[in-house]
BABAKOL-25153 format. One record per residue (C-alpha): residue in three letters; x, y, z; residue number from 0. Coordinates in nm, 3 decimals. Example, Ala and Ser with C-alpha at 12.3 -4.5 7.8 and 13.67 -1.06 7.14 Angstrom:
rest: ALA; X: 1.230; Y: -0.450; Z: 0.780; nr: 0
rest: SER; X: 1.367; Y: -0.106; Z: 0.714; nr: 1
END
This chain:
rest: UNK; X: 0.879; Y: -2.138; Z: 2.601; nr: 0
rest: UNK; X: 0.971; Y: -1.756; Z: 2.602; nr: 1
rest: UNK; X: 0.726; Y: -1.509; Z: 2.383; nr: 2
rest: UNK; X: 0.926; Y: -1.255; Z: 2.153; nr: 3
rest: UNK; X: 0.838; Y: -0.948; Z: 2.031; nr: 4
rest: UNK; X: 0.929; Y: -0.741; Z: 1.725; nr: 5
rest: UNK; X: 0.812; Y: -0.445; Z: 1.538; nr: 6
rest: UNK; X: 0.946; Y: -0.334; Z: 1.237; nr: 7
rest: UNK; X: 0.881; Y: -0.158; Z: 0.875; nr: 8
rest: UNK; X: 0.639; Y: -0.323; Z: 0.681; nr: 9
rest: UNK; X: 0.877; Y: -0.321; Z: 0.374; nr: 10
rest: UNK; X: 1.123; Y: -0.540; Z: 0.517; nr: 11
rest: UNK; X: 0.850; Y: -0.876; Z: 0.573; nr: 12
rest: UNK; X: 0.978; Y: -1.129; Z: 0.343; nr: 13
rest: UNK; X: 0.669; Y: -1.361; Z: 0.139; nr: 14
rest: UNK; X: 0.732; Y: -1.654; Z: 0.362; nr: 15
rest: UNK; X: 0.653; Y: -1.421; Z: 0.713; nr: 16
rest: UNK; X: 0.365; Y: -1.365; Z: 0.477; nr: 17
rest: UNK; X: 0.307; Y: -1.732; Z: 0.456; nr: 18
rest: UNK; X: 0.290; Y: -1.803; Z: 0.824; nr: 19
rest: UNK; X: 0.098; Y: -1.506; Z: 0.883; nr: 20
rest: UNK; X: -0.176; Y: -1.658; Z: 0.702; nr: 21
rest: UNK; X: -0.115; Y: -2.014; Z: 0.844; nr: 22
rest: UNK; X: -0.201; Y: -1.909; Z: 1.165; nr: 23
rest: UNK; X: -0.469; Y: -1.678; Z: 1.062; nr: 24
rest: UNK; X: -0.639; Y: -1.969; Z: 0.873; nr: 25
rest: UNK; X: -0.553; Y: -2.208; Z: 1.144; nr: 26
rest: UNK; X: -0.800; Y: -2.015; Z: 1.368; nr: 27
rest: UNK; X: -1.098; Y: -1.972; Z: 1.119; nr: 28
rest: UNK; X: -1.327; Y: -2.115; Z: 1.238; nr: 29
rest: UNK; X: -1.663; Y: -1.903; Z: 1.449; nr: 30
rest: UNK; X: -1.618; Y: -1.553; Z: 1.457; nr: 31
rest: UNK; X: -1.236; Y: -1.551; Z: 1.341; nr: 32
rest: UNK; X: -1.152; Y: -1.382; Z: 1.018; nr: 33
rest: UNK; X: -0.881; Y: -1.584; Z: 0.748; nr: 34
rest: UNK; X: -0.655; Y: -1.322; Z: 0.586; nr: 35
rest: UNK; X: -0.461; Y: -1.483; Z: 0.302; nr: 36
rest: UNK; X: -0.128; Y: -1.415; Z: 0.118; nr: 37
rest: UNK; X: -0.269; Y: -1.190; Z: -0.122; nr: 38
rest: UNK; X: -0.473; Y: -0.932; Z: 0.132; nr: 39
rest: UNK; X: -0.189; Y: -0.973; Z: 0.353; nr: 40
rest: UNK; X: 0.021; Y: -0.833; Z: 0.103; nr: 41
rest: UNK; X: -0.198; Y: -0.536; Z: 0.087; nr: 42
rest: UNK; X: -0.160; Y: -0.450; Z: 0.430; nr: 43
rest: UNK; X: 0.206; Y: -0.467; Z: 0.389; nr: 44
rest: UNK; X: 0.150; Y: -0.199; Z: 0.136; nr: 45
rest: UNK; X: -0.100; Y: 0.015; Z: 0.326; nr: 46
rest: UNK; X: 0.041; Y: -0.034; Z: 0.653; nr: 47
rest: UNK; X: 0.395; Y: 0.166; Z: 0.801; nr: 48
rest: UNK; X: 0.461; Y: -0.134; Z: 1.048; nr: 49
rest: UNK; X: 0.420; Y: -0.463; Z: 1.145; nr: 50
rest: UNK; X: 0.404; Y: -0.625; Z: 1.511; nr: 51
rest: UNK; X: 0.525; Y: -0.985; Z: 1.554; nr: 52
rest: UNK; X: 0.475; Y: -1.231; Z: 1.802; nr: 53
rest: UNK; X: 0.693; Y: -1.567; Z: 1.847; nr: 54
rest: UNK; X: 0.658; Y: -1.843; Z: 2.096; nr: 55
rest: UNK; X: 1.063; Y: -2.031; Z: 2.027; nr: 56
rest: UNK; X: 1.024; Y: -2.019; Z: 1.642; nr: 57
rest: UNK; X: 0.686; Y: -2.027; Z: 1.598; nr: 58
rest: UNK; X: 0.461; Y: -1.736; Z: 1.470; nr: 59
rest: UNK; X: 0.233; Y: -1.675; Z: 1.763; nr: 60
rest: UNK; X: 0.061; Y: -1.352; Z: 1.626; nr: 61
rest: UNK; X: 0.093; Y: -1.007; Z: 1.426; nr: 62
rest: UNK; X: -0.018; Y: -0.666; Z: 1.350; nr: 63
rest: UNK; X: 0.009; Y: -0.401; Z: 1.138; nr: 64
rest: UNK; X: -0.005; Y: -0.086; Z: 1.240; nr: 65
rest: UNK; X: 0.074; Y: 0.292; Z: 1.213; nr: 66
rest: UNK; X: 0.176; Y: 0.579; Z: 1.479; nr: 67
rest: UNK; X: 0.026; Y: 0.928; Z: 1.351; nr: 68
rest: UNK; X: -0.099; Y: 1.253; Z: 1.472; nr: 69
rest: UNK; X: -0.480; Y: 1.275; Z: 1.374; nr: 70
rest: UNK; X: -0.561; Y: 1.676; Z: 1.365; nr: 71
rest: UNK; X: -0.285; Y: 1.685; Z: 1.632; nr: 72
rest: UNK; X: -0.356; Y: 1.365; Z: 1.851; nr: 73
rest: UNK; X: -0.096; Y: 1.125; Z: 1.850; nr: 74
rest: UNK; X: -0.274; Y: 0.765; Z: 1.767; nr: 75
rest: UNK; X: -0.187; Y: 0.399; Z: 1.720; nr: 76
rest: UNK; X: -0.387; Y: 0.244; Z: 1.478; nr: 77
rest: UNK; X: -0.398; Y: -0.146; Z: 1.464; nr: 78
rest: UNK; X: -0.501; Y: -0.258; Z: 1.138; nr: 79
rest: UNK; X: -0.509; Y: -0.614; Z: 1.006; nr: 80
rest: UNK; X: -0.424; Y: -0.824; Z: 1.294; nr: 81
rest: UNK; X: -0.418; Y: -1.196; Z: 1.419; nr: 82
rest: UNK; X: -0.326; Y: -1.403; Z: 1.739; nr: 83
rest: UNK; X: -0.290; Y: -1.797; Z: 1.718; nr: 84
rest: UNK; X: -0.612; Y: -1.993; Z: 1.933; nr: 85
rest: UNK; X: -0.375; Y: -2.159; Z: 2.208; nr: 86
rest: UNK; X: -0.337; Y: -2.123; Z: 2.554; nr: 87
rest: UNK; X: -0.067; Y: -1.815; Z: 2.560; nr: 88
rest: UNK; X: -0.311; Y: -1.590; Z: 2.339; nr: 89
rest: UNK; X: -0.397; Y: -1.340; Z: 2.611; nr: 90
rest: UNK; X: 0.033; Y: -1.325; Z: 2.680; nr: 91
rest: UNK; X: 0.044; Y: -1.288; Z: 2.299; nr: 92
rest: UNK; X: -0.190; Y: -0.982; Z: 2.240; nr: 93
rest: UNK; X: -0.027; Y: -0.847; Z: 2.521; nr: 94
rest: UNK; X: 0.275; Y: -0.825; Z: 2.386; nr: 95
rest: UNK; X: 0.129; Y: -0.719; Z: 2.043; nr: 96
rest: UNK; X: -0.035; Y: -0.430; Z: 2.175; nr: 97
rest: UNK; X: 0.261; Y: -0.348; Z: 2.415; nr: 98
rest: UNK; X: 0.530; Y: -0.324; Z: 2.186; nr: 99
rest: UNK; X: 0.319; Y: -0.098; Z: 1.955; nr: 100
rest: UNK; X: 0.292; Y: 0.139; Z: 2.304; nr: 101
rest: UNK; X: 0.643; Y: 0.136; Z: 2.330; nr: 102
rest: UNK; X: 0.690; Y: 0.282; Z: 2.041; nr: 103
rest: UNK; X: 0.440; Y: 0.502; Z: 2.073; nr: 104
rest: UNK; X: 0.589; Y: 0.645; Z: 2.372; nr: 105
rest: UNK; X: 0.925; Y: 0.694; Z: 2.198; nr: 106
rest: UNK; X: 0.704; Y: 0.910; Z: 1.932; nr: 107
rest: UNK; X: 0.458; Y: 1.055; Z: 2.136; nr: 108
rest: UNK; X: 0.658; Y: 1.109; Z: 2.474; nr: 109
rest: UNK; X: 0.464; Y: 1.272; Z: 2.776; nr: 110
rest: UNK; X: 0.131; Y: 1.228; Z: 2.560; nr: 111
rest: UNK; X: -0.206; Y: 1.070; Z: 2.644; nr: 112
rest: UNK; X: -0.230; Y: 0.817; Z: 2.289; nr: 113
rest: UNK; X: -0.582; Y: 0.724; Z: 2.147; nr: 114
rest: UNK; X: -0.548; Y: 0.341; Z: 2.021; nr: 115
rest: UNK; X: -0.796; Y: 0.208; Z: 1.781; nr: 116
rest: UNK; X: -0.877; Y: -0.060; Z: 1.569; nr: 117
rest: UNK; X: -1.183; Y: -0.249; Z: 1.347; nr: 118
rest: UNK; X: -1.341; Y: -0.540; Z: 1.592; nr: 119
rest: UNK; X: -1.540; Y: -0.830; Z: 1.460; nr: 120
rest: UNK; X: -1.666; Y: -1.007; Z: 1.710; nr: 121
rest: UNK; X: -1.653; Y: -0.891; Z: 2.094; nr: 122
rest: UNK; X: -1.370; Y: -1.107; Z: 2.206; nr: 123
rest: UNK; X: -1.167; Y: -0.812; Z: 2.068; nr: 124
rest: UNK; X: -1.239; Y: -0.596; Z: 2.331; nr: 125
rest: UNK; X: -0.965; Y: -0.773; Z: 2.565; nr: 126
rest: UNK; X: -0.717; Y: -0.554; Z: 2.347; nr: 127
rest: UNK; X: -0.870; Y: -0.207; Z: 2.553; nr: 128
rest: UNK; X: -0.856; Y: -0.400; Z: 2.923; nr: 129
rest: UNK; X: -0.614; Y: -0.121; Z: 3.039; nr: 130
rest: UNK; X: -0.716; Y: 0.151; Z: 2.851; nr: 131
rest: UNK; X: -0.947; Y: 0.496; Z: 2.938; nr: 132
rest: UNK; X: -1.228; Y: 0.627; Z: 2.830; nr: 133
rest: UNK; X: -1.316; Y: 0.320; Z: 2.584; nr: 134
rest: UNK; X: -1.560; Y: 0.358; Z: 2.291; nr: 135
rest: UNK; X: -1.860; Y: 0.262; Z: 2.249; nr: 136
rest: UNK; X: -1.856; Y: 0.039; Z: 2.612; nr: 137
rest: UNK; X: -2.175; Y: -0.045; Z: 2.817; nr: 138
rest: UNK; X: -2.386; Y: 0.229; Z: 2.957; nr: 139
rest: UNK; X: -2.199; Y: 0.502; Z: 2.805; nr: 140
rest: UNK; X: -2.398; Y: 0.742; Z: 2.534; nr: 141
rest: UNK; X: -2.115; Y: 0.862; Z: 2.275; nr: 142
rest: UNK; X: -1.996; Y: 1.248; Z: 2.289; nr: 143
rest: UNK; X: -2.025; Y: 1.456; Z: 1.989; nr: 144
rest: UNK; X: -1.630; Y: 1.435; Z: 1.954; nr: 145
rest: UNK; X: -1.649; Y: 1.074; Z: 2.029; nr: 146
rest: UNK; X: -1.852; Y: 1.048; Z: 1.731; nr: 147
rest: UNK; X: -1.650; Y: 1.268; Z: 1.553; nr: 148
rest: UNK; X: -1.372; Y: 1.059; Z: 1.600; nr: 149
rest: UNK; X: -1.612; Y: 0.740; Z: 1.474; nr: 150
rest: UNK; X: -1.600; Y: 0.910; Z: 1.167; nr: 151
rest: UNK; X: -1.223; Y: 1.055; Z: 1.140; nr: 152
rest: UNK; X: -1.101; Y: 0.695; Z: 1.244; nr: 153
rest: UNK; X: -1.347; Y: 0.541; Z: 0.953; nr: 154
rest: UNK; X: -1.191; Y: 0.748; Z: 0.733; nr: 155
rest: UNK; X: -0.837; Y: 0.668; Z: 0.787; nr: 156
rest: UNK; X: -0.917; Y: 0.311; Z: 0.793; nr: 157
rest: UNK; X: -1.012; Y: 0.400; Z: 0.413; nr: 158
rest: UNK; X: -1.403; Y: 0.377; Z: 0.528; nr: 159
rest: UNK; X: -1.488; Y: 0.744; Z: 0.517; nr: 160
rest: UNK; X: -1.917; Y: 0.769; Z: 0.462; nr: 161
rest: UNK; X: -1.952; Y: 0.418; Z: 0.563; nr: 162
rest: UNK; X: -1.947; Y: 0.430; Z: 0.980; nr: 163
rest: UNK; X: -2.300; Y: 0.475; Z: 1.140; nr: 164
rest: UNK; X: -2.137; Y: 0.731; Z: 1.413; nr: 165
rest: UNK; X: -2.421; Y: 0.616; Z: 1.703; nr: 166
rest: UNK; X: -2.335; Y: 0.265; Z: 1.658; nr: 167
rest: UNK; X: -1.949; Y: 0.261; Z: 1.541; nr: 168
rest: UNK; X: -2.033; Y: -0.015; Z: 1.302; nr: 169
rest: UNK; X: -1.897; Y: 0.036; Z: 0.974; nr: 170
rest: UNK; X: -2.027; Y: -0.112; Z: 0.646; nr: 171
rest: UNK; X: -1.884; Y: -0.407; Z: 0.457; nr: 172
rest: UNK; X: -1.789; Y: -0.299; Z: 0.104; nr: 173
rest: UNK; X: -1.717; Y: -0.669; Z: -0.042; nr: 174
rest: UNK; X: -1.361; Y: -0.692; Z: 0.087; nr: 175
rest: UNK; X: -1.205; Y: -0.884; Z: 0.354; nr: 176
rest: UNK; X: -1.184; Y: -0.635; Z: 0.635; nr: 177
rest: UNK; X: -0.887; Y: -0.580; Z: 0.824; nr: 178
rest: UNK; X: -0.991; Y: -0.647; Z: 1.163; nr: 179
rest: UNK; X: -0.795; Y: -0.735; Z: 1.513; nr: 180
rest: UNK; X: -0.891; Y: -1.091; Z: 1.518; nr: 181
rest: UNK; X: -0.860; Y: -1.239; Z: 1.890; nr: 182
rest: UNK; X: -1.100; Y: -1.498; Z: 2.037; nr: 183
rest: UNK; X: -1.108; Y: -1.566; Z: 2.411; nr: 184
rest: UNK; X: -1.498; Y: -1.542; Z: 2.498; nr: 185
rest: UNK; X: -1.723; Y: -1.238; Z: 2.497; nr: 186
rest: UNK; X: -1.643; Y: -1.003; Z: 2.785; nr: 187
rest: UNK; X: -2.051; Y: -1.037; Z: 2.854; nr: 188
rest: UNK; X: -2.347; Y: -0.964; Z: 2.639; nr: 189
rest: UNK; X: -2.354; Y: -0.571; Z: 2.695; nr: 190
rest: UNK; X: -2.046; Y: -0.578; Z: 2.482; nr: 191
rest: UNK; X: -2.204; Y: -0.911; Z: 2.243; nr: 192
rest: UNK; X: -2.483; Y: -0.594; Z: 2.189; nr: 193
rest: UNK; X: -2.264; Y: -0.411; Z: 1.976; nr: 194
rest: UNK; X: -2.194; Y: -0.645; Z: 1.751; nr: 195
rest: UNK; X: -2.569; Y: -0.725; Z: 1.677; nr: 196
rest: UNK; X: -2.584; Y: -0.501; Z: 1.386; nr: 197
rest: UNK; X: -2.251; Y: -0.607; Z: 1.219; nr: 198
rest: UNK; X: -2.322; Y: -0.841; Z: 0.933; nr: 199
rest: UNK; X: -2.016; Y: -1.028; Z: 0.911; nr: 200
rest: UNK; X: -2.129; Y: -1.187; Z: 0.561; nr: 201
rest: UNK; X: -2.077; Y: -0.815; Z: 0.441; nr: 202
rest: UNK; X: -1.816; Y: -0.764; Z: 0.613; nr: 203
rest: UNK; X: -1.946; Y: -0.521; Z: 0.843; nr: 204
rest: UNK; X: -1.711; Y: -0.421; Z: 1.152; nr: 205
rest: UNK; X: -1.710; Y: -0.244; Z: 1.441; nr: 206
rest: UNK; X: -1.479; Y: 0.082; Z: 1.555; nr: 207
rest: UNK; X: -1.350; Y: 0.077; Z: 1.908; nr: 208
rest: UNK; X: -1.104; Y: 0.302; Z: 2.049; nr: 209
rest: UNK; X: -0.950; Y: 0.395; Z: 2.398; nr: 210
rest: UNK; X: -0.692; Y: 0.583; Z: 2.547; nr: 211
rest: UNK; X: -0.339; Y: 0.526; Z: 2.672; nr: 212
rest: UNK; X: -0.277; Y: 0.743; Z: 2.970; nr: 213
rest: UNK; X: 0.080; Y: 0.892; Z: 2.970; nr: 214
rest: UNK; X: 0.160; Y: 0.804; Z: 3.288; nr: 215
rest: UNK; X: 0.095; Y: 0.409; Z: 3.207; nr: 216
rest: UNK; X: 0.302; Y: 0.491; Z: 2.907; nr: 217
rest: UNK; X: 0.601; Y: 0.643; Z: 3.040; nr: 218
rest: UNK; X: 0.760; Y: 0.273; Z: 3.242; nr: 219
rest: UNK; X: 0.757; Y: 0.126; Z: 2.832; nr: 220
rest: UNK; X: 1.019; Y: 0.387; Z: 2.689; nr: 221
rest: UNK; X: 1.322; Y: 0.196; Z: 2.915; nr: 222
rest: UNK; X: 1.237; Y: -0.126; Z: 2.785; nr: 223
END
């Protein structure tokens, strides 16, 4: 069965795309997977500009919300809460998450390099940067000064500003849910499991990871 793709505003998700948001985000709770229900999901309809989602047939196969912005000038996507279904398409799913968020990006940002970045909990996550540049924090790599800079200008947009530890990316839980891209597929290999070992999940502690999206990779998306 064909996967479909749509992004659109935030304001125009009705309460039952709510609903099956959370279904399938509380369909795959169980490990390291975060459960987002009606009510936080709400909130990131609120706090978010739009909203990626994913369809095998009829089905909800995954989502994310998610802004295009200039931070002091560079043109970013943030992915905020997010969520793919466990089944066998997921990798196809994120995919087309992440690409359709790209493709807009390129329509906004045309003939630009984009940074991409989101909150991780658990390294599975990191399949979201597979075709990225230059992605932080990532094995054997000692973080910039701007790279840290940018730890702490991305914590700050995702409404965690004072709360990132800049050398390790993680940020601190403050008693909410956090709104994390939640994909599980395996851990790309324990130098990237490392990064997660001082994120506390019961506090919701999460980690910042971000990459870049070369222009020439981006330029084939604006004639789709």
């Amino acid at each position: 069965m064909a996967i479909d793709v749509e992004t659109k505003d935030t304001t125009a998700l009705s309460d039952a795309e709510l609903s099956d948001m959370a279904d399938i985000s509380a369909a795959g709770a169980a490990g390291d997977a975060v459960a987002y229900d009606v009510g936080e999901l709400s909130k990131a309809r609120d706090a978010w500009v739009l909203v990626t989602q994913v369809s095998e047939g009829a089905r909800l196969a995954g989502f994310g919300f998610c802004t295009l912005e200039r931070i002091g000038g560079t043109p970013c996507v943030l992915i905020g809460m997010a969520s793919v279904k466990r089944f066998a398409k997921r990798e196809g799913v994120l995919k087309a998450l992440v690409g359709d968020q790209l493709r807009r990006a390129v329509l906004a940002f045309p003939d630009e390099d984009v940074l991409v970045a989101t909150r991780l909990a658990g390294p599975s996550g990191y399949a979201t940067f597979a075709d990225f540049e230059d992605v932080v924090p990532r094995p054997s790599h000692k973080p910039t000064g701007e790279e840290r800079a940018w730890a702490r200008r991305l914590a700050k947009r995702f409404g965690a500003e004072g709360r990132v530890n800049d050398r390790t990316f993680v940020v601190a839980g403050d008693g909410e849910v956090p709104g994390v891209l939640d994909f599980e597929n395996g851990s790309p290999g324990p130098d990237y499991d490392a990064f997660f070992e001082p994120v506390d999940r019961a506090k919701g502690d999460t980690l910042i990871v971000f990459g870049w999206a070369m222009a020439e990779d981006l330029a084939p998306l604006a004639t789709r």
